[in-house]
C-alpha positions as CSV (number, residue, x, y, z in Angstrom):
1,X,15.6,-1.4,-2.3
2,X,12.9,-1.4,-5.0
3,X,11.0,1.6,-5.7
4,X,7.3,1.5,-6.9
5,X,6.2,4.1,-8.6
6,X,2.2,4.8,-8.0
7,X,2.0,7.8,-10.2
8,X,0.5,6.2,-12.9
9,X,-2.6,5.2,-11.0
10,X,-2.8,9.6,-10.1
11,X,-4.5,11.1,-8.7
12,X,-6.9,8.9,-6.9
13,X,-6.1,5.2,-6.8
14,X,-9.8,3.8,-6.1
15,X,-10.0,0.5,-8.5
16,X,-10.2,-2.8,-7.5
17,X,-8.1,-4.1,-11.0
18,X,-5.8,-1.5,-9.7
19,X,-5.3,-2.4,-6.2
20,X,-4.4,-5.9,-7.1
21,X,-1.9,-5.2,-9.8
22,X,-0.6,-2.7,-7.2
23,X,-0.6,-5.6,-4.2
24,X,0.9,-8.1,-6.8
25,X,3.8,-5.5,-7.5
26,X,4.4,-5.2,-4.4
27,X,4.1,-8.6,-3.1
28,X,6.4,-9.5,-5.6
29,X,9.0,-7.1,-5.1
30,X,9.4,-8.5,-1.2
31,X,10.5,-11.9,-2.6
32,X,14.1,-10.3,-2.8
33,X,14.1,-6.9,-0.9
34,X,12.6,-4.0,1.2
35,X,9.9,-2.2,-0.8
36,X,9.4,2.1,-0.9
37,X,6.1,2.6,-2.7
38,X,6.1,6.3,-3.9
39,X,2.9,8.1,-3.8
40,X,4.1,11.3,-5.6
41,X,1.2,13.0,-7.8
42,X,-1.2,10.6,-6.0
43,X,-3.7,12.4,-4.4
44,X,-6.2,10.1,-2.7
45,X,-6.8,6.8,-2.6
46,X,-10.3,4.5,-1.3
47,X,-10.1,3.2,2.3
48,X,-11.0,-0.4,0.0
49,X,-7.8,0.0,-2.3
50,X,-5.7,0.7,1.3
51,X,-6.9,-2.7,3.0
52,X,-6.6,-4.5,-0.7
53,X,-3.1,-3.8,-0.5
54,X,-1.7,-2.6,2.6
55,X,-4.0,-4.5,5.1
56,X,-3.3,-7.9,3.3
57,X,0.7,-7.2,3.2
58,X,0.2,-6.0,7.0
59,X,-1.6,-8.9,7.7
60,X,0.6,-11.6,5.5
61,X,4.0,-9.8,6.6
62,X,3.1,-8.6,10.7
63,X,3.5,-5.4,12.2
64,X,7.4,-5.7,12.2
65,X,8.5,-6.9,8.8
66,X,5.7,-4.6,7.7
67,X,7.1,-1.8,9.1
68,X,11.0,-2.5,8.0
69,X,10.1,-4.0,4.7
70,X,7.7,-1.5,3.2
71,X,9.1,2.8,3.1
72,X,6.3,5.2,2.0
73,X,7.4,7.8,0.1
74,X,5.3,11.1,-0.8
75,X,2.0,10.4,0.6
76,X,0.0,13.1,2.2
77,X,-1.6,13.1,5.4
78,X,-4.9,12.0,4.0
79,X,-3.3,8.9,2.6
80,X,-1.4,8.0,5.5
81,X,-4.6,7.9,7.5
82,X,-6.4,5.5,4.7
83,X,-3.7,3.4,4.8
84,X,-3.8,3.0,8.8
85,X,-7.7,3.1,8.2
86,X,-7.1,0.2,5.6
87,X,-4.7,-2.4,7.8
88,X,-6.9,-1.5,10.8
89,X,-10.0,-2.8,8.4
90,X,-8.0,-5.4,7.3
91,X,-7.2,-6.6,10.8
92,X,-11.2,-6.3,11.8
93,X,-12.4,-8.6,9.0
94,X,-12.1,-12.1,10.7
């Protein structure tokens, strides 16, 4: 399992430049394994950055590989809920 560290993006990930490097590290990181992407020190992150990354890996991946391939580790509540907020965004824009 890879681990990806978001804790230099703290404490509020809300930059497109930054959600695309995060997405590409991500995306990249699936090629060969199951992804945890550790939110310690992150605080908060845009409802944009969340469908940038996790809405196009929900989308690209489906709801079950998403959900075996990819751990989150050390969000809050409040992130959790942009993330959701992001895929479901994500899943809307068609």
């Amino acid at each position: 399992m890879t681990t990806i560290s978001l804790n230099q993006y703290a404490p509020i990930i809300s930059d497109d430049t930054i959600g695309e490097e995060i997405f590409t590290a991500i995306s990249n990181a699936l090629s060969a394994d199951t992804v945890t992407v550790d939110f310690d020190g992150v605080k908060s992150m845009a409802t944009f950055c969340a469908k940038q990354i996790f809405g196009r890996l929900y989308k690209s991946l489906g709801p079950e590989s998403f959900y075996t391939k990819i751990w989150i580790k050390n969000a809050n509540e409040d992130i959790k809920v942009i993330i959701r907020m992001g895929i479901v965004s994500a899943l809307n824009q068609n």
